[in-house]
Each structure stands twice: as structure tokens, then as C-alpha cells.
N, CA, C and O of each residue as an XYZ file, in Angstrom:
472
protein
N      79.539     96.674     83.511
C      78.119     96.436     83.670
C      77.511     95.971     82.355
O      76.832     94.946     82.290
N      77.807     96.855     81.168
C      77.620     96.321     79.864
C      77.360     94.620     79.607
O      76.425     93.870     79.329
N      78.781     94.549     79.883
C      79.263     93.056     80.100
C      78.650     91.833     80.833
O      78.608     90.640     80.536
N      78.180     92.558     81.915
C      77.660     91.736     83.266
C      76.007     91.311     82.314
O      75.458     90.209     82.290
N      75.696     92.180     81.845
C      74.015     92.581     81.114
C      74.107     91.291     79.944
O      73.730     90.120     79.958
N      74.665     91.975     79.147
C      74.996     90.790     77.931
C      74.796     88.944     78.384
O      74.020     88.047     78.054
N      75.945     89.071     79.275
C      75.965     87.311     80.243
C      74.809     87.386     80.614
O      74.135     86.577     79.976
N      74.131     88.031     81.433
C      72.633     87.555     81.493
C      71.958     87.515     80.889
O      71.231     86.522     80.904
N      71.694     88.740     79.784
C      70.697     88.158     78.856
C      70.937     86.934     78.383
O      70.015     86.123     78.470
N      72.088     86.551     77.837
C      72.529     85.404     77.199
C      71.919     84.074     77.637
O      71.285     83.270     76.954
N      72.329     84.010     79.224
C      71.560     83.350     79.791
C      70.555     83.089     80.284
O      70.356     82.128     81.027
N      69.557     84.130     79.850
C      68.509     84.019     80.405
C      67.172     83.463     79.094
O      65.986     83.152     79.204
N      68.044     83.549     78.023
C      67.640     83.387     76.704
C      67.708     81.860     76.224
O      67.098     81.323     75.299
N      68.979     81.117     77.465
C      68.749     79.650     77.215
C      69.238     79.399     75.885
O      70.006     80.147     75.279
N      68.888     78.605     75.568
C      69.165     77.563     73.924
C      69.126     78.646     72.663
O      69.936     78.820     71.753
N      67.756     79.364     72.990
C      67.039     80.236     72.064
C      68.784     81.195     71.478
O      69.626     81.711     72.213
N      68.774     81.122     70.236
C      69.804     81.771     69.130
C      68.990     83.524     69.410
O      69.569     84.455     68.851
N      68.147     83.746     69.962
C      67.472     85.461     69.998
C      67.251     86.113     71.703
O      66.570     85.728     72.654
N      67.989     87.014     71.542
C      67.363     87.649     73.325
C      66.504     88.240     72.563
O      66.573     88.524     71.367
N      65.188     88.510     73.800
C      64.185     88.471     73.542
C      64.286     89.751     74.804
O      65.171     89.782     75.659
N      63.209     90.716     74.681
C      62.952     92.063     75.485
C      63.117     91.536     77.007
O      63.897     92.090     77.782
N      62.330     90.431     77.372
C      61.702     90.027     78.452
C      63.066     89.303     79.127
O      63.079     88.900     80.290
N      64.286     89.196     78.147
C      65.599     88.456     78.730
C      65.849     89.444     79.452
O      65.878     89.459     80.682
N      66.103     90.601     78.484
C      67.095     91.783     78.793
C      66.594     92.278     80.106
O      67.395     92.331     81.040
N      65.684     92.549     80.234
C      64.849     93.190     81.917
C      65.012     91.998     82.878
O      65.408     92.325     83.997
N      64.804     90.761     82.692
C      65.185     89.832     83.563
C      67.035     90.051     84.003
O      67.545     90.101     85.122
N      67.589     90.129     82.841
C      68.991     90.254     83.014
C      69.562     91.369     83.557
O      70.534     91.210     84.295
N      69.048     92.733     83.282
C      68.986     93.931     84.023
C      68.951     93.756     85.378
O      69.888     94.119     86.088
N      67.664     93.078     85.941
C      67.785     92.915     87.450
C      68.991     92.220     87.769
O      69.693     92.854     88.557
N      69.420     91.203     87.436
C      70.323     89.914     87.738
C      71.558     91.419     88.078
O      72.061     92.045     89.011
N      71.538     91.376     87.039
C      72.904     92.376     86.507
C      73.205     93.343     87.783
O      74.195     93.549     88.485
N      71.844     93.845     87.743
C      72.293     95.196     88.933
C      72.477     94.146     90.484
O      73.599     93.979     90.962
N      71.707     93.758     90.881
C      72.110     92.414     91.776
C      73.462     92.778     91.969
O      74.160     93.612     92.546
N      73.550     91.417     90.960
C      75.495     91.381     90.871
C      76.218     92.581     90.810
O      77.321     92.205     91.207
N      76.300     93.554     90.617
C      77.064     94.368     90.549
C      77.056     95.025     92.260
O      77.942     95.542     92.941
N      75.577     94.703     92.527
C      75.630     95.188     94.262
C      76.244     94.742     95.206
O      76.737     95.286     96.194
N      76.194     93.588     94.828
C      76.812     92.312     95.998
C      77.791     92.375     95.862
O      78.279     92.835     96.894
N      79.064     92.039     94.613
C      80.105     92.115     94.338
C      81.051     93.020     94.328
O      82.166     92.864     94.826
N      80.682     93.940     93.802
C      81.193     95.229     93.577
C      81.151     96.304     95.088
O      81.956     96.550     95.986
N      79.738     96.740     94.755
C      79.586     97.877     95.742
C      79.486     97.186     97.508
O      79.919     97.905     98.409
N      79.193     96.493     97.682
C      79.004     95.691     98.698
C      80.934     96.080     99.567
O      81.304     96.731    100.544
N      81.570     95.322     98.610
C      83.400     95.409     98.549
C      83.524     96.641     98.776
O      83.963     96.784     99.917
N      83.405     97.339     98.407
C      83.318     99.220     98.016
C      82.781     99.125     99.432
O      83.499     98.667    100.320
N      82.014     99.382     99.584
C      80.883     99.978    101.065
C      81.679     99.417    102.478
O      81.866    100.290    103.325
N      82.195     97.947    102.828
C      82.344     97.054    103.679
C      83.579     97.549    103.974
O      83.792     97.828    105.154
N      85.065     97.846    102.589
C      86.485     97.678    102.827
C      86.819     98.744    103.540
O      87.593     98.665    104.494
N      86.113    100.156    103.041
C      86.946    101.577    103.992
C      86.604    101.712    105.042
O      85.631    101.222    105.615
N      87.726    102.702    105.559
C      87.567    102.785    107.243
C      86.950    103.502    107.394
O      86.448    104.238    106.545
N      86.753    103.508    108.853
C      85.384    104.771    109.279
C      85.618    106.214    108.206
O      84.920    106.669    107.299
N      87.220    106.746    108.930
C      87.053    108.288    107.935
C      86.560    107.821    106.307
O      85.723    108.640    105.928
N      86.790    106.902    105.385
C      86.829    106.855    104.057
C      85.432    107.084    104.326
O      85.111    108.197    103.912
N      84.047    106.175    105.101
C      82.942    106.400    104.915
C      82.545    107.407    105.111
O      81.729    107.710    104.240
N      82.716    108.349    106.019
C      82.296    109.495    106.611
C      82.546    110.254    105.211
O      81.751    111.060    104.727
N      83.720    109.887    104.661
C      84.076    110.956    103.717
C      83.130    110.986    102.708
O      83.038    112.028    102.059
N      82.079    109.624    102.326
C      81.609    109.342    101.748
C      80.094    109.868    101.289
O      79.469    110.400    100.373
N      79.970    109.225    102.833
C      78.186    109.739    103.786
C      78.292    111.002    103.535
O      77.218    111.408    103.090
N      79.570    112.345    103.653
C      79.579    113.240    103.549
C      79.130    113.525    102.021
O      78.472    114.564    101.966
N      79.262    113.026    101.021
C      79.483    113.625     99.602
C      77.655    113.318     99.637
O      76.983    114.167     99.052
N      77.106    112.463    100.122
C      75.932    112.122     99.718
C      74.555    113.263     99.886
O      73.377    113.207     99.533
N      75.376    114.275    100.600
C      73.961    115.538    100.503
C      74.015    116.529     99.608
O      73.326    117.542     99.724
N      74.955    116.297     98.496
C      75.073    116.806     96.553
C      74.589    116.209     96.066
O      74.567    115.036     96.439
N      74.092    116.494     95.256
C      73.175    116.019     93.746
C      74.438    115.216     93.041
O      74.548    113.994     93.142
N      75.303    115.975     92.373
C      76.165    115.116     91.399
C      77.656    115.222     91.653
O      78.293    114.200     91.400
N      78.260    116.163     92.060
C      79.353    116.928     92.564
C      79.387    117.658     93.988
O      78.583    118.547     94.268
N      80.503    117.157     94.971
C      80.606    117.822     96.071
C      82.329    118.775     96.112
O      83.529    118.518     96.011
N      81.455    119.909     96.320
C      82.692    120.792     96.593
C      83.551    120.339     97.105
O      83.126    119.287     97.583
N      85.255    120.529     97.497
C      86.016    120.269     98.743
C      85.690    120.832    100.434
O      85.620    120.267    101.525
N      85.536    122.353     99.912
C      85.212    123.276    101.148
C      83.725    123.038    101.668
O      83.336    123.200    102.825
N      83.064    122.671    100.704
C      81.674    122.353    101.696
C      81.638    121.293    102.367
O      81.063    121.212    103.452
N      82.279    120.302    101.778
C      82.267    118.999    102.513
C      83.195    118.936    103.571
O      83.151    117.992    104.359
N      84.267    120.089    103.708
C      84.664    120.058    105.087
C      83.671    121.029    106.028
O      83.683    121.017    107.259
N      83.007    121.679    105.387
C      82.117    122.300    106.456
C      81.483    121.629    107.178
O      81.478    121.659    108.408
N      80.739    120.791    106.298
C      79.885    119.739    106.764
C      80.341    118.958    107.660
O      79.620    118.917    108.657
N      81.458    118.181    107.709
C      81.861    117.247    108.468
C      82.964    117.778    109.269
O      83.894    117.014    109.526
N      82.990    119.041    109.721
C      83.378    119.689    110.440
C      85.005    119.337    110.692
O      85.623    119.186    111.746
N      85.560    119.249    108.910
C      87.183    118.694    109.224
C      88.034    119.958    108.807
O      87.750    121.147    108.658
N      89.167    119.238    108.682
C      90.280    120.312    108.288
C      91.184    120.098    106.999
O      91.789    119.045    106.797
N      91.217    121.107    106.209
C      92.374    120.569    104.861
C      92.809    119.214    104.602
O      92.755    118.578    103.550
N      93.443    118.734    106.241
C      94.241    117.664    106.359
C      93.624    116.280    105.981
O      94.005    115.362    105.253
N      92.222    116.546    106.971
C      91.662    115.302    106.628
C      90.824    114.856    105.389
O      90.178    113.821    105.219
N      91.006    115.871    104.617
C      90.173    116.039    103.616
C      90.846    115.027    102.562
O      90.534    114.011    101.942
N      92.162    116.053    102.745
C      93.166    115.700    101.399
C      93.650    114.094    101.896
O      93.982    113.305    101.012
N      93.671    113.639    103.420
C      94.061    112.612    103.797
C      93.083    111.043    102.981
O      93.488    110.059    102.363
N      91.752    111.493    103.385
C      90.785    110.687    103.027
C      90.356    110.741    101.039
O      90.121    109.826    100.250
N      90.410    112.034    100.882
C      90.269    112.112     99.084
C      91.681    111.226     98.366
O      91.484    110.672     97.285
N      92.753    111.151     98.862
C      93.604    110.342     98.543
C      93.701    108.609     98.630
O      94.147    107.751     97.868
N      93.115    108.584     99.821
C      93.075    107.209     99.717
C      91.542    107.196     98.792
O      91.586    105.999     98.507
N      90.732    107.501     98.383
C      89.643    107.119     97.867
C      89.766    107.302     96.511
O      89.164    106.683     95.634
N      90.518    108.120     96.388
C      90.610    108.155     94.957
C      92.013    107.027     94.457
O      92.335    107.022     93.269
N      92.530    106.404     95.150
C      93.797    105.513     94.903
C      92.542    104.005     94.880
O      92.457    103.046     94.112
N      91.868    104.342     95.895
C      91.075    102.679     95.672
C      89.723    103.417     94.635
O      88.585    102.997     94.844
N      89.888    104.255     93.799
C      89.019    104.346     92.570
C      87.102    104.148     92.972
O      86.141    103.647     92.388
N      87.271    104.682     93.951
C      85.656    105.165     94.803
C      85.343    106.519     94.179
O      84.423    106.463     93.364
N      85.810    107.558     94.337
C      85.774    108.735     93.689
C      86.773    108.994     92.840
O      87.825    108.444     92.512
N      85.939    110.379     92.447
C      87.316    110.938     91.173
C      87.318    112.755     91.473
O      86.537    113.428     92.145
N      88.207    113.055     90.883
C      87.917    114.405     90.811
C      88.146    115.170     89.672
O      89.243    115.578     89.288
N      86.824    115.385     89.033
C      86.738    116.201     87.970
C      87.499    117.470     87.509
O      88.207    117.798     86.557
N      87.059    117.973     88.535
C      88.181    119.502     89.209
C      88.674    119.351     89.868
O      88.936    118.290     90.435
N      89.187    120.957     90.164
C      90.569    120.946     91.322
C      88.718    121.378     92.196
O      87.750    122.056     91.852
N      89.148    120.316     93.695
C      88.479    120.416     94.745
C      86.983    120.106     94.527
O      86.085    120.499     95.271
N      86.833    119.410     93.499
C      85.520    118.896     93.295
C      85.712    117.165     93.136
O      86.608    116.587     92.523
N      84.612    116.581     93.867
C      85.108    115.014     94.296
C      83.016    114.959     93.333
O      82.007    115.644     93.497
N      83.346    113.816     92.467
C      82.240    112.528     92.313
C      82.725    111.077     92.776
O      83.791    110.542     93.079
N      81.382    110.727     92.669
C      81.146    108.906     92.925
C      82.143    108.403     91.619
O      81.992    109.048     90.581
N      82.899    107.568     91.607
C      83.192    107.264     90.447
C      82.561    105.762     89.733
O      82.730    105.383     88.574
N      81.780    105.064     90.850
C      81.208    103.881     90.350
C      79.797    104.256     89.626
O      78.918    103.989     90.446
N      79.286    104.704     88.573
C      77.839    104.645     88.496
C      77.042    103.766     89.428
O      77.369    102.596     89.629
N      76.109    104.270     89.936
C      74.941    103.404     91.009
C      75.325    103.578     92.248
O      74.395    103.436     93.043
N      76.731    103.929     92.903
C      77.046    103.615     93.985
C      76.797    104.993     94.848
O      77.226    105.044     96.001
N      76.194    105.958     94.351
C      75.886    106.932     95.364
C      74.414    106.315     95.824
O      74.279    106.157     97.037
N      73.444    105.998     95.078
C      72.460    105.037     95.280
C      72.590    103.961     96.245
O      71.854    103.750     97.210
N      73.338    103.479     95.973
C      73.770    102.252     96.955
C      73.970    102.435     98.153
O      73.446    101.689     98.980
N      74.883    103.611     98.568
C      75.342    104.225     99.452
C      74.134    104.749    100.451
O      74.196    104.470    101.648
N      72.974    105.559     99.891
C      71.948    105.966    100.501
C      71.080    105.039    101.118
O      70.416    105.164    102.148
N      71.196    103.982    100.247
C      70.434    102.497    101.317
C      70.756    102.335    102.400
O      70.156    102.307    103.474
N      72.400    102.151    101.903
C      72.874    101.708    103.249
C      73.179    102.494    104.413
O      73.237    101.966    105.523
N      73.419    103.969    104.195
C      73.179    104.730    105.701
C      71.783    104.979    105.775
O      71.586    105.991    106.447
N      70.780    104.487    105.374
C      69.469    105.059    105.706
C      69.132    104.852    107.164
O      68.066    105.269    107.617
């Protein structure tokens, strides 16, 4: 994202040898844009139903979702837990901090996520 920010300011600065405040916030938007469309968009569209569910599920925590609550919630079993936290954490959607504690691993994309099941 760093990266993505920089290219826009850059470009948004034109000829001018100085980014200027008014680049960087122009480029900020661009930036987050792109990172939606490209990125999280890919992210959101590629998993299968369980990966989302598994997902939609993490989204009623603040920052960290237990293992055991989130099977409460979605009314699964060990199996499908560990079935779906594996593939998500192999395609680098989540992570797990702890043993049995799952985050977002994209910054923005729990955000993203809430749009889109709204």
C-alpha cells in the first residue's frame, strides 16, 4: 500500500519535482481504490461459500476472533473450522496470532468485507 501511495502521489504531482499535501490525499483515495478493486475485490470474489461464511463469521469481533466462538456462532464443528482456517490461511486472508485465535490479515479488508455483506 506504501508503494501503491508513493505511485500516486508521484503522479498526481505531474512534472512538479515536489508532492505537495493536496497530491498525497488525492493519491490516498486513488490508492485505497486500487487496493479495493484489485486486491480485496480478488480476496472477497475467489473463496467458496464455507471460506466466506468463515469470514462473515469473524466479522462480529472487534480485532481478534476466538476459534470456539466462531464455531458457536456459525453453528460448526472442529472439522469445519480447522477445514476452512486452513485453506484461508494458505491463501493468506487470515492469520493466526495464537493458538485458536484467527485475524484479517489484509489491513482494510475486514472493512471491506462489512460493505459487502451489508
Amino acid at each position: 500500500m506504501m508503494q501503491l501511495l508513493g505511485y500516486c502521489a508521484w503522479r498526481a504531482a505531474g512534472a512538479r519535482p515536489i508532492i505537495k499535501l493536496r497530491d498525497v490525499r488525492n493519491a490516498a483515495k486513488v490508492a485505497q481504490e486500487e487496493l479495493s478493486h484489485r486486491v480485496f475485490d480478488a480476496t472477497f470474489y475467489e473463496p467458496s461459500k464455507g471460506d466466506r461464511k468463515f469470514l462473515e463469521g469473524m466479522l462480529s469481533d472487534a480485532e481478534t476472533t476466538d476459534r470456539q466462538d466462531l464455531a458457536k456462532r456459525l453453528e460448526k464443528k472442529s472439522g469445519w473450522i480447522s477445514t476452512y482456517k486452513k485453506r484461508l490461511l494458505t491463501a493468506r486472508v487470515i492469520e493466526e496470532p495464537g493458538p485458536g485465535i484467527f485475524s484479517f490479515a489484509l489491513p482494510g479488508f475486514r472493512d471491506y468485507l462489512k460493505e459487502k455483506v451489508r
